[in-house]
N, C-alpha and C positions, 0 to 999 in steps of 0.2 A: 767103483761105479759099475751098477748090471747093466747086463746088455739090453735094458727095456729102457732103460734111461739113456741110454748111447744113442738107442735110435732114435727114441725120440728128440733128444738134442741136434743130432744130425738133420731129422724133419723141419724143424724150426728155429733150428740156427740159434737155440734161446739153452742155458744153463737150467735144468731142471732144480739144482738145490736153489735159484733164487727168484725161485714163479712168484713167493710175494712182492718181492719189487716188481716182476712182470704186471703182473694182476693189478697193482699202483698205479701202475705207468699207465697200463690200455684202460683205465673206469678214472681217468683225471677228466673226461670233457664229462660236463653235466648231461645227466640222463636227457631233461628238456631238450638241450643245445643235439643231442646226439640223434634226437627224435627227428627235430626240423631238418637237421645236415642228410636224415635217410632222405624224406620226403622230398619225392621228384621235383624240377623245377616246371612252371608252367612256360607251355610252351607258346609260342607265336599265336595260336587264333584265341587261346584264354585268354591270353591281356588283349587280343582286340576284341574278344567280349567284355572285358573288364571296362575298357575304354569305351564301350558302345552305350552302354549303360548310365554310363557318367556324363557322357554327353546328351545321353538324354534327360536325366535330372535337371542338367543345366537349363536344358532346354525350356523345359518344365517350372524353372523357378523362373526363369525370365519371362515366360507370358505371364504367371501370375502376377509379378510385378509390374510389368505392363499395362495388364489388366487393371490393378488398382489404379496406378499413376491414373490411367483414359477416366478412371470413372468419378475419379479426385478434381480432375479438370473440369471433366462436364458437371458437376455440381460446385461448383466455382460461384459458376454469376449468381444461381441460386442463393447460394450461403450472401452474396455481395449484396446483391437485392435485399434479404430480410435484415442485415445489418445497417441497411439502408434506410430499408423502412422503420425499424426501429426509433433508430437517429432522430428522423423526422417524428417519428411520435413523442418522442420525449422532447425536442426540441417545441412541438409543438403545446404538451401539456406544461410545459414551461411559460410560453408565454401565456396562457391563460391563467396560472397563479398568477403570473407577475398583474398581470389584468385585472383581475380578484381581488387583489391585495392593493393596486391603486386604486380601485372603488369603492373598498372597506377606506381604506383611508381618510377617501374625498367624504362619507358619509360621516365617518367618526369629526371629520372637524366641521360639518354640518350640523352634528351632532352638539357639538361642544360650544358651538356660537349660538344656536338654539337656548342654551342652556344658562349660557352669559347672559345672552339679552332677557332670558325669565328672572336671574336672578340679580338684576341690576336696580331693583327696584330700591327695598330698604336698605337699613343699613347691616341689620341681618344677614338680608340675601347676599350683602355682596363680603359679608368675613363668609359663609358658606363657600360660595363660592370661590373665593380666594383659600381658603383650608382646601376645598376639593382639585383644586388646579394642584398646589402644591401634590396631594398625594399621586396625581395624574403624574407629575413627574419625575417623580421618584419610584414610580411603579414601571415608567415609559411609554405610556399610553400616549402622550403629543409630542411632536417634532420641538427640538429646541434649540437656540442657532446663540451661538454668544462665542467671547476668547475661548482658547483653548491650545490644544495640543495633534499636531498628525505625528502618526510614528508608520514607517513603511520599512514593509520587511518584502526582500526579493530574495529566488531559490541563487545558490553559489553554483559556480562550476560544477559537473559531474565528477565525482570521484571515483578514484579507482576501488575504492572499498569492496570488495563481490556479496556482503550481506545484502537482505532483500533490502532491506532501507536503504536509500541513498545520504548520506550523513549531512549533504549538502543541501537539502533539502528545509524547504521550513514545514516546521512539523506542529502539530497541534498543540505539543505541552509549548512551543516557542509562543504562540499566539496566548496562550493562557498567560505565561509569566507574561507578556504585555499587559494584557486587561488587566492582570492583578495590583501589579505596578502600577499603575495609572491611576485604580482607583483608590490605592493604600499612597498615591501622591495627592490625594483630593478631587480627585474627577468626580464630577455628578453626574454624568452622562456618555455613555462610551459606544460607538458602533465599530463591527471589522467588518470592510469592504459592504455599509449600507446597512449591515445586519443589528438592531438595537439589542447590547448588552442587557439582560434584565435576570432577578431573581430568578426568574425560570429558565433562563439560556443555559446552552451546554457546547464547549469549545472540546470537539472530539475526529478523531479521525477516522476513517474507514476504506481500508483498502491504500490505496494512495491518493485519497482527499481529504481536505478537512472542511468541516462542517458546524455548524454555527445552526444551532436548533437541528431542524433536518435540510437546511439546503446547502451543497456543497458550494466551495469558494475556490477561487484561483487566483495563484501569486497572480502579481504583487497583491500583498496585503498590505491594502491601510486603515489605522486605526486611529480615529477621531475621538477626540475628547474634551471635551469643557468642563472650564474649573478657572480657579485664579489665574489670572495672567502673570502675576507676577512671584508666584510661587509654583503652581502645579510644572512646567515645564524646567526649573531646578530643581526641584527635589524628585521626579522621575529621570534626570540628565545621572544625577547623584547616588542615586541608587541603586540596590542588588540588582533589578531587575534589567537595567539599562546594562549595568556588569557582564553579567550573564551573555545578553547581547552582543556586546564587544567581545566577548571571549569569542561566542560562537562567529561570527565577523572574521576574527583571524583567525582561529584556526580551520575553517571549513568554507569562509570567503561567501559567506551569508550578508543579503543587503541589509544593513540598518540605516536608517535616517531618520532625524528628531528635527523639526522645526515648529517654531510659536506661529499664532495666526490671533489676530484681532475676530475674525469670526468664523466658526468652526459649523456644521450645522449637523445634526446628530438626527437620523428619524426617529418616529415610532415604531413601537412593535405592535403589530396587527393585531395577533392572536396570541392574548394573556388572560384564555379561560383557564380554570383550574380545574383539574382533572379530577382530581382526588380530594384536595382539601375543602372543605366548605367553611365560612364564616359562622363563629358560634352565637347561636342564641341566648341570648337570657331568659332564665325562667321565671 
């Protein structure tokens, strides 16, 4: 061993033939780690700057929110008000259809007894007349009261389901397979809750209502029907559609009820102009 290696052994108490294991040993902490471990710690008034700062954010996010909350409040009654008013305007243009609609009514069977007593004369006028009643009724155009059928469908319990639909619910294809059933059992005439089934009706939902042309309806729903007394109400009992029914019944606790009635009374449908189609001409 020289004596340049002696000293320096002697200086650092370290074996100079095994400086690579030295060199190992002192570069084992990661250069990063070695970095932060220099860097002085902060002292007492940094972290109470660090803390003064922080509390004033805080500070800062709580009037904002505040802020919103006061201003959420005082436009409350506002928001209450026009919800209100609303209410009442539809409530209101509600009862003026309903109004509209029993005055078209009172005039169409003004209309139609007018129209009897012209055509009462010969014996022409009155097959005329008796053909044109007929297609009045089958078109829906007058009120008709005879045996028949009610069917009443009420919402089930709420389920725990978390889909938007509520499963429990009566839904619009459930009102359809009614009226279908009913009429594929012989029904001549069908209303749900007042509203007259006719070639141009449409049993749809929207949003969570169902609607029956365009006016929305609410459980319960019942659906009137005349037909045979002594058949229409078996062979709807008997049926897919009554099926269906009971299924939904038990598994989702949905009203059904089926009873006969000696006289059923079914309205008219007000408005059965046609939109699009026109009657064809002969040339």
């Amino acid at each position: 061993m020289s004596g340049n290696d002696l000293g320096l052994r002697r200086h650092t108490g370290r074996d100079p033939s095994l400086s690579l294991l030295w060199r190992i040993s002192d570069d084992a902490l990661d250069p990063g780690y070695a970095e932060a471990k220099a860097v002085p710690k902060e002292g007492p008034q940094r972290r109470l700057g660090h803390s003064l700062v922080l509390a004033a954010a805080l500070l800062l996010l709580a009037a904002l929110l505040s802020a919103a909350a006061l201003q959420t409040l005082q436009g409350a009654p506002d928001a209450n008000r026009t919800r209100d008013d609303l209410a009442a305007r539809v409530t209101a243009a509600s009862e003026q259809v309903d109004a509209a609609r029993a005055s078209l009514a009172q005039m169409g069977a003004d209309v139609s007894q007018l129209r009897a007593d012209a055509l009462s004369g010969s014996e022409t006028d009155r097959q005329l007349r008796d053909e044109l009643l007929a297609y009045e009724l089958a078109s829906g155009l007058v009120a008709v009261t005879g045996p028949g059928v009610t069917v009443e469908l009420t919402d089930g319990p709420p389920t725990d389901d978390s889909s938007e639909a509520d499963l429990a619910r009566v839904l619009d294809r459930d009102l359809q397979v009614v009226v279908n059933g009913l009429f594929a059992s012989g029904a001549e005439a069908v209303s749900v809750n007042g509203q007259r089934i006719t070639a141009l009706s449409a049993i749809r939902g929207a949003g969570g209502a169902v609607l029956v042309g365009y006016r929305p309806l609410s459980p319960p729903y019942v659906v009137n029907a005349i037909g045979a007394p002594e058949t229409l109400e078996r062979r709807f009992v008997e049926g897919a559609a009554a099926d269906e029914l009971r299924t939904l019944a038990g598994t989702y606790g949905i009203g059904f009820t089926t009873r006969g009635s000696d006289s059923v009374t079914v309205p008219a449908e007000s408005d059965l102009s046609l939109r699009y189609a026109e009657p064809r001409r002969n040339s």
